[in-house]
C-alpha positions, 0 to 999 in steps of 0.5 A: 835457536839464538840465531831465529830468535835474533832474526825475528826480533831484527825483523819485527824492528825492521817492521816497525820502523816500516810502520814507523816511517810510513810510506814513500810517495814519488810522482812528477808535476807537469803543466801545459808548458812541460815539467814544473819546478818549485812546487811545492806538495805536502799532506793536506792538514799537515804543511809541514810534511812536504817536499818541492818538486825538483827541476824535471818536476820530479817529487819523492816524499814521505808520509804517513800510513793514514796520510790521504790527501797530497796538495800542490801549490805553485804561484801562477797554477791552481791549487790541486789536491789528490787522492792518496791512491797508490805510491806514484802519483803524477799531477798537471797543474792548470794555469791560475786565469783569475788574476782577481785571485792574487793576494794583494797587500793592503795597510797592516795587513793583506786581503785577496783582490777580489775582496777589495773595495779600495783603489790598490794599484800592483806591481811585482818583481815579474814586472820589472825582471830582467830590466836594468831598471835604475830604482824602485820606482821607475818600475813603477813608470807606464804600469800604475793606472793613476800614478804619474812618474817623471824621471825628471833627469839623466843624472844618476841617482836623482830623486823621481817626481811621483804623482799618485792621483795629481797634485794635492798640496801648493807648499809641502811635498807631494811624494807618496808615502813610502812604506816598506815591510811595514815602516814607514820610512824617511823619503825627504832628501838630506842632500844640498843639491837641487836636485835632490838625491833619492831616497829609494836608490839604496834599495836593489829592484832584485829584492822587491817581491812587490809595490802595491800603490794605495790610491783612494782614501778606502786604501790609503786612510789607515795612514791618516795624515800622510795619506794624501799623496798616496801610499806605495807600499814596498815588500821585499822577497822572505825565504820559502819553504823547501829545497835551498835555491841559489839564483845568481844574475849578472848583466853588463851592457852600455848607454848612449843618450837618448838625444843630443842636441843640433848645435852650430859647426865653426862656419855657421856660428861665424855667419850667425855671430857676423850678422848679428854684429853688422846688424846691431848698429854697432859703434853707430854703425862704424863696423869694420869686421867680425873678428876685430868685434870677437876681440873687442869683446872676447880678448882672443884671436879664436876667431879666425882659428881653425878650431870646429869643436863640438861642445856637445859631445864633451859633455856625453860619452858612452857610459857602461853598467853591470850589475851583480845579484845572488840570492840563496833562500829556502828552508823548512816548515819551522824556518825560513830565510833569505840572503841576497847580495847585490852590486851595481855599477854606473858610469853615466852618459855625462862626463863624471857623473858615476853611480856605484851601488853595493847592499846586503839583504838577510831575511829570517822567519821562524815558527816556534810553535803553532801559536808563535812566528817570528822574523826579520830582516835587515837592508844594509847598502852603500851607495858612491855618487859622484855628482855633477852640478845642479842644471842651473851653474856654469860648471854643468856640463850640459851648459858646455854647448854654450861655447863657441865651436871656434874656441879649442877644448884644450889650449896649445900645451895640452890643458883645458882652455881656461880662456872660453867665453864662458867657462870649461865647466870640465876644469872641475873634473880634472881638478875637482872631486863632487862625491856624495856617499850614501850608508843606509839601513833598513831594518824590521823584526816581528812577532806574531802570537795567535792568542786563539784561532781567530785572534792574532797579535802582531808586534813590528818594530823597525828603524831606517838609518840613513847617513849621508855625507857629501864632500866637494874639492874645487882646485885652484884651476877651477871658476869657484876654487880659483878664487880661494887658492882652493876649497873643500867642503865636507857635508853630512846629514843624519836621518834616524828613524825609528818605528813600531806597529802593534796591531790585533786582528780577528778573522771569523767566518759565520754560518757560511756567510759572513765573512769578518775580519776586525783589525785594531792597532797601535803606531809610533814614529820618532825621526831625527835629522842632523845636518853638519859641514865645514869649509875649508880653503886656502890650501897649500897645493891641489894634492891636498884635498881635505879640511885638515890641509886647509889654512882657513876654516871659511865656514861651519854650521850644524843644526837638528829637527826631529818629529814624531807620530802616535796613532791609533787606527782600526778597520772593519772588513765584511763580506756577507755571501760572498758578493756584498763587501763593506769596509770602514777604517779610522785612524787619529795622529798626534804629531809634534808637527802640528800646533798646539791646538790641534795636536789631533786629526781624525781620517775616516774612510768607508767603502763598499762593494758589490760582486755582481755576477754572483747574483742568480742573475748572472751565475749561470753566464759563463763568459762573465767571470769577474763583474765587480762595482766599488765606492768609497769615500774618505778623509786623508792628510799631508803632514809634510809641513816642516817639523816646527812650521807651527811654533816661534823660532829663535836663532843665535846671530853675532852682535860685535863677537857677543852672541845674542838672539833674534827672531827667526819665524812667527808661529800659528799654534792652529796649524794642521795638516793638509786635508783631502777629501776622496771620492771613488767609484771603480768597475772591476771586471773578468770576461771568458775566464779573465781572458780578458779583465780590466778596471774602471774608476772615477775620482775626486779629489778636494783638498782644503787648509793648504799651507800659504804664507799669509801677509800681516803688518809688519809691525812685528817684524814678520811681513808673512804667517804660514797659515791653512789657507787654500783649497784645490782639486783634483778629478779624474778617470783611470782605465786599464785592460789586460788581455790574453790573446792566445794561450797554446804553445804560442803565448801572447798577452797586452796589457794598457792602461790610460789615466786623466786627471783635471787640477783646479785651484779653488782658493788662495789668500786674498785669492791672490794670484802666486807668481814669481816671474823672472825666468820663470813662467810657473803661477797659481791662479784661482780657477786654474791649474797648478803651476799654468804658463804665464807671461808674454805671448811671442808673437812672431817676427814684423816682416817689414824690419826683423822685429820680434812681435808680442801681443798686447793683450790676450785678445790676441788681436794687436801686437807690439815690438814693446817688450814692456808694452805686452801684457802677461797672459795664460800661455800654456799649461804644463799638466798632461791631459792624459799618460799611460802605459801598454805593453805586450808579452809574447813566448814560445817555447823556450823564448820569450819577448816583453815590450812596454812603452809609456806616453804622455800627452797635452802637456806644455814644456817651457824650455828656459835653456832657449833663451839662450841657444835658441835666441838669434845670436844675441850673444856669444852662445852658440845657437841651435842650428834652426836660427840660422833661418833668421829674418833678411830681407829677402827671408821675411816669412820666419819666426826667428828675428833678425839677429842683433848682438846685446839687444834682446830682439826676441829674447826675453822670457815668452811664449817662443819657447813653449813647445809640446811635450807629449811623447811616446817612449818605449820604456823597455823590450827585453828577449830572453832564452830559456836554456833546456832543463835537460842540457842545464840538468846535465851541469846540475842547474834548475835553469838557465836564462840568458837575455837581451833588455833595452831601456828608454829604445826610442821616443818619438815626440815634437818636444825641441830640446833634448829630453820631453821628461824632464823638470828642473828644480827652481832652485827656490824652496819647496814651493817654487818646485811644485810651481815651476812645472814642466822647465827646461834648462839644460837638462840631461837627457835620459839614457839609452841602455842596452844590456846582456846578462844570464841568470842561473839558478842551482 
């Protein structure tokens, strides 16, 4: 009896925990393409009771006795729901077409693409996977329709110049506004270099999940007074709900230049040298022989040496570079988190220069209850750069093509030669130390609180530290330590910036019809900067490289600057029909950059759309799936102005070891930021279920109160005041289309996109031209673009003598052999007509092949370097090998000079070296193999990828000298950079890398 009434009470407890656990569920996903991993399926009304699909796609889940509806979802497929109808249940996911579908994130907030009336360019971690790309936003390079990026260089951890729409402002920055995971963050570089470091470099591509471009007003104006050169907003990967994943990528690989330059061998450079001695009358024409003229002038007996060095190739080498990545996300309905570890080493394709980059990611994201989410995550990286000297010194290794071939790298007891003609700039690497070393941090936590079911408050707060310390040694060998008995300088720069966001957001839906969605926020920025260094020199020996060594402290200063920004925005989004869209935002900043009377600016924008096919009148078509017309205007603002442009400044001076003031600058309390005015119309359209999909858009862009010094007597002691003065515009027309050619087993899709931006400037001061002169070309003139070509136009060589030619006038029409007599004129301009990007993506299989080029065209490049290695043997520099075509008398139909050693014929700043710029590159082809998920399954992997990539294949472009993207710096200020457009001057040339790697995932 004891027995039975123990096996029925077992088994009623075996019953109920049966009706307590439910019932099991087991089925697999699968696709047109074989089985599905990571998707994710839970019980429809209960996300948290879910599971993910292994990597045969196979699922096994729990649910509830009354459970009657299993959703799957997985990005790249539809959304599928099914009926609960047995234990086993098997699904094929179809392929998501509609691209138009993706959510895209906008300011404080995301919003599905379809709904969008801005202009809002994406790019996500797909489009860059699996390329070495260097930083951030060269993913952004040939992708963005609209957005212009010149890598400007070949040196390692160099800024990127980024355009969004043209160029908006003479005199402060024209960057975007770069905004990641909500905070906006410090892009000014802190470095004493003029080129200037970057900003982005600390952050690895591999945790980027996307960069939305925000381009018109409508997009950009919820960021007010620094919207006007666009906004790049940058998220970064968050944990997912299901199985812990863990995704590890290695690849390692080399680099090579893209081009070197055709310099003369020992033989050519005598002849050239020797003509050009004969030929310049030289000691009124008591010439004996080239080699008593090189020792006259040189000292040394090079001349008749052996020696045929190619300078060239001392300043490249094959440079190498792997990179680490881990990453290890998953979690449950409750948390999720993130955590990622990257490393990446660099050796440049220029002897020392080195690029090491080591980081850190943790992302957490937790559900307290159904009315509470918080989260967070912080960035922490080091980035070692070891630098090599601005484009424009002696000690640049790309100037070593200078030297004569005739004169040895390394003297006979094995050291440098420290007796070239110019100097061994690689003196400074055997005996020299350039580091600069990056620490940064970024960091943001959030909370999230949804008051009612429609209302939901958001509280962000994050900061962005960014510590930068630059050291320099220059040993007693060196040109600029020589002099000192050695020198070491330790700079360090401090950039502290804190951010919060609180924002409420309403979303309701109305009788089916009316879509709303209210946001309304509140912002705050404080960023300090602190700059200090030290010099030290007179050192006892080159073993001590550090300040405390030195016997002399030369030099030392330290300064700060700080601004900051409240805001007040809002934004209303309507959709009535689903087919009408209107969107209005506002946005007012109070920055301690602006005057004191104008403490306040106000950014409205409002926008419109209107989804045409889902009119009655096309509803039935069933090859149009997408037809979509958006408008738009609004105001935004540059506020990149300098933190105290607006006030009167004093600084302390010496007066006779008593420490006194004096003046520094002239205040304006009306100064404002920069205003844009933006007009936008954009076509959106989706043929044969987005087989074919693509967008259209017009714009213009005026922007008005630009920052110019303005003259003023004197009589204070201030010659200029900076003042809003100026006006300039931009107009344009972007185009892109994306196609799905086949999409069976054998899958192929391209991608284009071409963009045209005109920029006018329409006022100055005075209307009075901007040109600096000297060797540089750049000028700002009323009714022409920023930064134009002017000088003197090269005319050619006079047949009958040698002489270099230049035209009188713009006319053209009559010539002079009168430097001096030739009159400055429009000779070229550096803006390119035109520049896009197209791409092509093809799989089978288990392989896949991605190819992506960019090109640029109708833009001029002036190449300064020239004036130098390209100007018929007026001095010692070795010659490009093309000036060996030099005007004799029996060779009278050339464009290259007689040659005449000190005497300039034909070397002076001109048009002679103004070349055109466009090129076609391709940017990156990447092959890559998918291993089998059953023989990976064997080793208990979820996949095996193994690929090839090369960045930067091949160019094909007119352009002379080594790079056709490129820009060097002026030197000069802020203004001077934006001026000086489209120079070249011994720029290094960009990299062409080849890698291997394998990514695993367990």
């Amino acid at each position: 009896m004891k027995k039975l009434l123990f096996s029925m009470i077992l088994s009623l407890g075996l019953i109920s925990f049966a009706f307590a656990q439910g019932k099991v569920i087991t089925g697999k996903v699968t696709s047109a393409s074989g089985p599905v991993p990571g998707v994710s399926v839970f019980v429809k009304g209960s996300p948290a009771n879910g599971t993910q699909s292994d990597a045969t796609g196979a699922f096994k889940l729990t649910v509830a006795n009354d459970a009657k509806t299993l959703v799957f979802s997985f990005i790249g497929y539809k959304i599928k729901e099914l009926p609960i109808t047995g234990s086993i249940l098997n699904v094929n996911l179809e392929e998501e077409n509609n691209t138009l579908s993706d959510v895209v994130v906008v300011g404080y907030g995301t919003q599905n693409k379809r709904d969008v009336t801005g202009s809002i360019a994406k790019v996500t971690a797909a489009d860059f996977k699996d390329r070495p790309v260097p930083t951030i936003e060269g993913a952004l390079q040939g992708k963005a329709p609209g957005v212009f990026i010149n890598s400007g260089s070949g040196k390692l951890g160099q800024a990127l110049q980024i355009r969004v729409r043209g160029i908006s402002s003479i005199s402060a920055s024209n960057q975007p506004l770069f905004v990641i995971d909500g905070v906006p963050i410090v892009s000014e570089a802190l470095g004493t270099y003029t080129e200037a470091d970057n900003p982005l470099a600390a952050i690895s591509p591999d945790d980027i999940e996307s960069m939305e471009v925000l381009k018109d007003a409508a997009s950009a104006a919820i960021y007010g007074a620094r919207g006007s050169n666009g906004v790049v907003l940058i998220t970064t990967k968050k944990g997912k709900q299901g199985r812990t994943n863990i995704d590890f990528g290695y690849y390692a690989g080399f680099s090579d230049p893209t081009k070197k330059g055709q310099f003369l061998n020992a033989d050519q450079y005598r002849q050239l040298l020797d003509a050009s001695f004969k030929y310049n009358n030289y000691d009124g024409g008591d010439y004996a022989n080239a080699a008593e003229m090189w020792k006259d002038y040189t000292g040394t007996d090079d001349w008749t040496s052996n020696n045929n060095t190619n300078w060239v190739n001392e300043a490249f080498r094959r440079g190498h570079t792997q990179q680490y990545n881990l990453n290890i996300n998953g979690g449950d309905a409750k948390t999720r988190f993130m955590l990622s570890g990257n490393f990446n080493n660099n050796d440049g394709i220029i002897v020392s220069n080195r690029y090491v980059r080591t980081g850190g990611r943790l992302s957490v994201d937790h559900t307290v209850s159904k009315i509470l989410d918080v989260g967070g995550s912080i960035n922490v990286s080091k980035v070692d750069n070891y630098r090599i000297p601005t484009d424009n010194a002696f000690s640049n290794p790309l100037q070593l093509n200078a030297l004569p071939p005739i004169q040895p790298v390394r003297d006979a007891s094995g050291q440098l030669n420290g007796s070239t003609v110019y100097y061994n700039s690689l003196i400074d690497y055997e005996n020299g130390k350039n580091l600069s070393t990056t620490y940064r941090t970024f960091a943001n936590a959030y909370a999230s609180l949804k008051i009612t079911p429609d209302l939901v408050l958001r509280s962000e707060y994050g900061f962005d530290f960014n510590n930068l310390e630059e050291e320099q040694f220059l040993g007693s060998k060196t040109q600029d330590g020589g002099s000192t008995g050695g020198s070491s300088t330790d700079y360090m720069a401090k950039s502290i910036n804190f951010n919060t966001n609180n924002t409420l957001n309403y979303t309701k839906t109305f009788n089916e019809k009316h879509n709303l969605n209210v946001l309304a926020g509140f912002a705050f920025q404080d960023t300090k900067f602190r700059y200090s260094s030290v010099t030290g020199t007179t050192l006892p020996s080159d073993s001590f490289t550090k300040i405390a060594s030195a016997a002399v402290i030369a030099a030392g200063e330290s300064s700060e600057t700080r601004h900051t920004f409240v805001s007040y925005l809002a934004r209303v989004n309507y959709k009535y029909e689903d087919k009408y869209l209107f969107s209005a935002s506002i946005r007012t900043d109070g920055s301690s950059r602006f005057g004191v009377n104008n403490r306040y600016g106000t950014f409205p924008a409002l926008s419109a759309g209107w989804i045409i096919n889902q009119e009655d009148f096309l509803q039935t078509s069933t090859w149009l799936s997408l037809l979509k017309l958006r408008a738009s205007y609004g105001l935004t603002g540059n506020a990149e102005i300098g933190d105290f442009a607006s006030r009167n400044l004093y600084r302390g001076v010496n007066y006779a070891g008593v420490g006194g003031t004096r003046p520094s600058q002239l205040g304006d309390p009306n100064l404002s930021w920069e205003n844009t005015t933006n007009y936008n119309i954009g076509l959106d359209f989706g043929l044969f279920s987005d087989r074919i999909s693509g967008t259209v858009e017009y714009y213009k862009k005026k922007t008005t109160d630009l920052l110019l010094n303005a003259p003023i007597a004197a009589t204070n002691g201030f010659s200029s005041i900076t003042q809003n003065i100026g006006d300039m515009q931009n107009k344009g027309f972007e185009f892109s289309l994306n196609t799905r050619n086949f999409v069976g087993a054998f899958k192929w899709s391209t991608s284009f996109n071409i963009s045209l931006n005109r920029n006018k400037v329409l006022r100055l001061v005075d209307d009075q031209p901007i040109y600096t002169g000297g060797r540089f070309l750049g000028r700002v003139a009323v009714g022409e673009p920023l930064g134009y070509f002017y000088g003197k136009a090269y005319a050619g060589v006079d047949p009958a003598n040698g002489d270099a030619l230049y035209y009188i006038d713009a006319s053209r029409t009559a010539t002079t052999n009168d430097y001096s007599l030739a009159q400055n004129q429009k000779l070229g301009d550096p803006n390119p007509k035109f520049f896009g990007g197209f791409g092509n993506h093809f799989s089978f299989k288990n392989f896949d092949l991605d190819v992506q080029a960019q090109f640029v065209s109708g833009n001029d490049i002036y190449n300064m370097a020239g004036v130098f290695q390209s100007a018929n043997g007026d001095y010692f520099d070795n010659q490009t090998i093309d000036q060996l075509n030099y005007w004799t008398p029996t060779n009278r139909n050339t464009p290259i000079p007689q040659p005449r050693f000190g005497e300039g014929n034909g070397t002076s700043p001109s048009s002679r070296w103004i070349q055109d710029g466009s090129y076609l590159r391709i940017k990156s082809v990447v092959f890559s193999y998918n291993i089998p998920k059953t023989f990976a399954n064997k080793y208990k992997l979820q996949n095996v990828k193994l690929f090839a990539s090369a960045l930067n294949l091949f160019t094909i472009t007119g352009y002379k000298g080594y790079d056709p993207e490129v820009n060097t710096p002026s030197g000069g200020n802020l203004q001077s950079d934006n001026i000086q457009l489209g120079h070249d001057f011994y720029t290094p040339p960009q990299a062409r890398t080849i890698t291997f790697g394998v990514n695993i995932g367990l």
